[in-house]
N, CA, C and O of each residue as an XYZ file, in Angstrom:
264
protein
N      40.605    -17.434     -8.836
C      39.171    -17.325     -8.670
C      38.564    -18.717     -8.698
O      38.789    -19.381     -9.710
N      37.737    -19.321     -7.615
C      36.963    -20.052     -7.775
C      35.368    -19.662     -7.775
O      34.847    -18.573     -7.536
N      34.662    -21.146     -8.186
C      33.019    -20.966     -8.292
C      32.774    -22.572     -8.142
O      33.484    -23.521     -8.476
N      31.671    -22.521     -7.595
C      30.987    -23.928     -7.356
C      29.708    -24.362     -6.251
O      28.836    -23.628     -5.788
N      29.851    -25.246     -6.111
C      28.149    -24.795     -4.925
C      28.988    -24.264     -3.381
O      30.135    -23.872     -3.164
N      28.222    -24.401     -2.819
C      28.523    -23.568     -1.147
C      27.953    -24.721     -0.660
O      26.848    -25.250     -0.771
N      29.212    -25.037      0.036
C      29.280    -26.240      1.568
C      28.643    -25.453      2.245
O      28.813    -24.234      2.268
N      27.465    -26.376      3.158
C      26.864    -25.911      4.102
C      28.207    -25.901      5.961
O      28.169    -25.505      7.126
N      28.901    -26.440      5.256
C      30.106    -26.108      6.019
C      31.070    -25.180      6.338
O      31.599    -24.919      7.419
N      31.279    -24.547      4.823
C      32.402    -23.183      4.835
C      30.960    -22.331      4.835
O      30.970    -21.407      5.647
N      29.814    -22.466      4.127
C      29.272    -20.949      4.073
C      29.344    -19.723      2.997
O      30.360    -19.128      2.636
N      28.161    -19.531      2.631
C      28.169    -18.375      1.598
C      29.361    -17.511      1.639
O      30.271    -17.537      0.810
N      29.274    -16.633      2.814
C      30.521    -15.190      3.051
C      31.587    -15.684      3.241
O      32.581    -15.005      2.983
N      31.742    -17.027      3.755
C      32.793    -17.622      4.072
C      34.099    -17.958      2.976
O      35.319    -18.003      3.133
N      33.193    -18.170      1.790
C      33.328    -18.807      0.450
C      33.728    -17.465     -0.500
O      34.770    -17.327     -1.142
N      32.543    -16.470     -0.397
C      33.407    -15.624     -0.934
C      34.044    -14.363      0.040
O      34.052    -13.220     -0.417
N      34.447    -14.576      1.075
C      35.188    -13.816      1.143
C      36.847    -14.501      1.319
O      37.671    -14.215      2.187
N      36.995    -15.550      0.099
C      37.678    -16.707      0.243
C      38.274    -16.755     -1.276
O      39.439    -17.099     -1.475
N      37.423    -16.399     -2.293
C      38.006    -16.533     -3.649
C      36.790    -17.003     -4.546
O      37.091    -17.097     -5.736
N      35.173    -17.394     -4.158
C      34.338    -17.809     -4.942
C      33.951    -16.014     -5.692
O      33.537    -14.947     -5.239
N      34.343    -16.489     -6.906
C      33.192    -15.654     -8.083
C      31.630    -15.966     -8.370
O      30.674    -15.261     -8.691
N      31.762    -16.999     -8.173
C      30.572    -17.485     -8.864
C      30.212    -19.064     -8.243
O      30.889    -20.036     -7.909
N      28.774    -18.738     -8.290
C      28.286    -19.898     -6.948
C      26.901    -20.191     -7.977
O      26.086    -19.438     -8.509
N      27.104    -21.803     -7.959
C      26.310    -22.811     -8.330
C      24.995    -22.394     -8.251
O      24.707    -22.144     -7.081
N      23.844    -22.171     -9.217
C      22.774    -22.128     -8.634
C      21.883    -21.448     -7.396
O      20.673    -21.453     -7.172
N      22.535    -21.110     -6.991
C      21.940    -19.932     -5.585
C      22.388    -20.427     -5.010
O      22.359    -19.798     -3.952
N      23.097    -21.614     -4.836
C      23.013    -22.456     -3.129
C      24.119    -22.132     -2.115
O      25.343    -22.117     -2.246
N      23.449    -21.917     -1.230
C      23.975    -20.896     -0.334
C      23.453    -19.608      0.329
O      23.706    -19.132      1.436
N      22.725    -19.219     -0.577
C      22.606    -17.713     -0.351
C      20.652    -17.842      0.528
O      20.119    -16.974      1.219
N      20.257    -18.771      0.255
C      18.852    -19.215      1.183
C      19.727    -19.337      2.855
O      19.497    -18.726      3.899
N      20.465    -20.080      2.625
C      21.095    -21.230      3.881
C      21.672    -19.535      4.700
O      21.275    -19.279      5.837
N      22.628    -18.511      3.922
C      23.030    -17.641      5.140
C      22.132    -16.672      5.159
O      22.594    -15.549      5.359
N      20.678    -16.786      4.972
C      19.322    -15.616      4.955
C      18.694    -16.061      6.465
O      18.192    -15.223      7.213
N      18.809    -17.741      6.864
C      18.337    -18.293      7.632
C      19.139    -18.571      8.556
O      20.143    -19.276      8.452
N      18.474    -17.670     10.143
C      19.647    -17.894     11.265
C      19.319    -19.112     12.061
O      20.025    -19.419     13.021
N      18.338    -19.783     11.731
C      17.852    -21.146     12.611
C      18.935    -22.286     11.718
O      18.587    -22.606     10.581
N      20.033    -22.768     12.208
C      20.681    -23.301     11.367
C      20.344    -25.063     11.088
O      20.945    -25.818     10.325
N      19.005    -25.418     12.131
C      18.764    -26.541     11.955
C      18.110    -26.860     10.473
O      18.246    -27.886      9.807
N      17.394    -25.726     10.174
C      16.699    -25.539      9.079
C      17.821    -25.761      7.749
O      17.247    -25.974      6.680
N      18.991    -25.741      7.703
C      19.565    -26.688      6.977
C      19.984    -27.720      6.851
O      21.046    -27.998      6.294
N      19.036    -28.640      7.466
C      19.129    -30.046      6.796
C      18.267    -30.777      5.845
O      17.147    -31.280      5.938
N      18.936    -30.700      5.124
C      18.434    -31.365      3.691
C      17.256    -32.127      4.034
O      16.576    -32.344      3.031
N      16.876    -32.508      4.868
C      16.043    -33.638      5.321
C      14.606    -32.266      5.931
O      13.405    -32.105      5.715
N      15.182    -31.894      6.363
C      13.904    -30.451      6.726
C      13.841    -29.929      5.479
O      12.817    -30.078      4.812
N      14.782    -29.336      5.059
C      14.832    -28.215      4.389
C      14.399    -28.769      2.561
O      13.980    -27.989      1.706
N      14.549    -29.680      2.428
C      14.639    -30.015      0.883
C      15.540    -29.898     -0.129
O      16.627    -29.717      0.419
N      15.658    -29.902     -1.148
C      16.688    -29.467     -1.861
C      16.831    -28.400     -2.254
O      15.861    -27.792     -2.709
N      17.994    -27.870     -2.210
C      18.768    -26.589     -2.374
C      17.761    -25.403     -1.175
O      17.403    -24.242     -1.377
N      17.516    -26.441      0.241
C      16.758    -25.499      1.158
C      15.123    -24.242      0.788
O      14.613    -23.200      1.200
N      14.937    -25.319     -0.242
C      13.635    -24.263     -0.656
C      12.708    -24.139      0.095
O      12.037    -23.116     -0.038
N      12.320    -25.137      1.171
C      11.780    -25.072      2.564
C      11.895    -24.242      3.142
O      10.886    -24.143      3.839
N      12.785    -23.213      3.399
C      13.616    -22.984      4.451
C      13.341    -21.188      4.211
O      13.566    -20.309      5.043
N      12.636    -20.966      2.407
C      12.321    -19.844      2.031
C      11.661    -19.144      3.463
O      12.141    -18.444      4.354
N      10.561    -19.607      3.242
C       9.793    -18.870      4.614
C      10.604    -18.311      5.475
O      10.158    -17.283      5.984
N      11.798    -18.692      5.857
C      12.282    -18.469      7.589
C      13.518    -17.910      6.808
O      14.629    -18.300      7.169
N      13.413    -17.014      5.749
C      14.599    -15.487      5.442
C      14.711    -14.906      6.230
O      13.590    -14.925      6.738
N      15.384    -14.234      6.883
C      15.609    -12.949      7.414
C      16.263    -11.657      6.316
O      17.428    -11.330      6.089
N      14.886    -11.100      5.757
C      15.232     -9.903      4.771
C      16.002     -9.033      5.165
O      16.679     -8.553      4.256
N      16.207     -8.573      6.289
C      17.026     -7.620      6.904
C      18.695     -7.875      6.069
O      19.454     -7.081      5.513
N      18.754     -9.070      6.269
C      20.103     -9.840      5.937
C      20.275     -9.364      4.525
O      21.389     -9.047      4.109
N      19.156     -9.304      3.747
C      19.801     -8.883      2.093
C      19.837     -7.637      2.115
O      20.315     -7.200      1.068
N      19.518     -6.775      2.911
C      19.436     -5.187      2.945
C      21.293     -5.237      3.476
O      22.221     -4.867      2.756
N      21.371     -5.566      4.313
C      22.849     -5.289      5.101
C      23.894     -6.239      4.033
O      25.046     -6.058      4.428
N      23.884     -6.969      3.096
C      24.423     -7.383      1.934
C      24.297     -6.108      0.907
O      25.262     -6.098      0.142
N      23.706     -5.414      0.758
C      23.527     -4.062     -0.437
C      24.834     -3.085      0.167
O      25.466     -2.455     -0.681
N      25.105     -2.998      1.128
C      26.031     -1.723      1.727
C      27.947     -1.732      1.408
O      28.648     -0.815      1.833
Protein backbone atom coordinates (compact mmCIF):
# COMPACT_ATOMS: atom_id res chain seq x y z
CA UNK A 1 0.00 0.00 0.00
CA UNK A 2 1.10 3.35 -0.83
CA UNK A 3 -0.06 7.16 0.06
CA UNK A 4 1.32 10.48 -0.85
CA UNK A 5 0.34 13.50 -3.01
CA UNK A 6 -0.95 12.77 -6.71
CA UNK A 7 1.40 13.66 -9.67
CA UNK A 8 -0.40 15.71 -11.89
CA UNK A 9 1.20 13.15 -14.17
CA UNK A 10 0.01 9.61 -13.04
CA UNK A 11 -3.40 11.08 -11.79
CA UNK A 12 -5.88 10.55 -9.04
CA UNK A 13 -7.57 6.98 -10.53
CA UNK A 14 -4.45 6.36 -11.95
CA UNK A 15 -2.75 6.30 -8.50
CA UNK A 16 -5.27 4.50 -6.92
CA UNK A 17 -6.15 2.17 -9.05
CA UNK A 18 -2.31 1.48 -8.63
CA UNK A 19 -1.84 0.88 -4.80
CA UNK A 20 -2.47 4.60 -3.20
CA UNK A 21 -4.53 4.28 0.19
CA UNK A 22 -4.21 7.42 1.13
CA UNK A 23 -3.54 10.73 -0.68
CA UNK A 24 -1.89 13.84 0.71
CA UNK A 25 -4.24 16.49 1.44
CA UNK A 26 -6.89 16.25 -1.34
CA UNK A 27 -4.47 16.78 -4.06
CA UNK A 28 -5.64 15.32 -6.84
CA UNK A 29 -9.05 14.84 -6.45
CA UNK A 30 -9.85 18.92 -7.66
CA UNK A 31 -7.30 18.20 -10.72
CA UNK A 32 -9.52 14.77 -11.94
CA UNK A 33 -13.11 16.88 -11.21
CA UNK A 34 -11.64 19.26 -13.94
CA UNK A 35 -11.73 18.15 -17.66
CA UNK A 36 -10.02 21.45 -19.02
CA UNK A 37 -6.60 20.07 -18.24
CA UNK A 38 -4.88 23.42 -18.83
CA UNK A 39 -6.45 24.49 -15.69
CA UNK A 40 -3.77 22.51 -13.99
CA UNK A 41 -1.11 24.61 -14.00
CA UNK A 42 0.02 25.70 -10.93
CA UNK A 43 0.56 29.01 -12.44
CA UNK A 44 -3.41 29.28 -13.38
CA UNK A 45 -4.58 27.19 -11.01
CA UNK A 46 -2.74 28.08 -7.64
CA UNK A 47 -1.85 25.88 -5.10
CA UNK A 48 -3.19 22.59 -4.63
CA UNK A 49 -5.55 23.95 -7.84
CA UNK A 50 -7.98 25.87 -5.61
CA UNK A 51 -8.60 28.06 -8.65
CA UNK A 52 -9.67 25.53 -10.58
CA UNK A 53 -12.73 24.87 -7.83
CA UNK A 54 -15.14 26.68 -10.05
CA UNK A 55 -14.56 24.52 -13.24
CA UNK A 56 -15.68 20.87 -11.16
CA UNK A 57 -17.56 18.82 -13.06
CA UNK A 58 -20.05 17.41 -10.19
CA UNK A 59 -21.33 14.82 -12.35
CA UNK A 60 -17.76 13.28 -11.88
CA UNK A 61 -18.29 12.82 -7.97
CA UNK A 62 -21.73 11.27 -8.52
CA UNK A 63 -20.15 8.54 -11.04
CA UNK A 64 -17.20 8.09 -8.22
CA UNK A 65 -20.22 7.00 -5.54
CA UNK A 66 -21.19 3.78 -7.80
Amino acid sequence: MFGGHISLDVGLVNSLNNGYRSVEHMVGYIEALVADKSKHDPQVAGTFSMIAVKDVDKNKIRNWSN
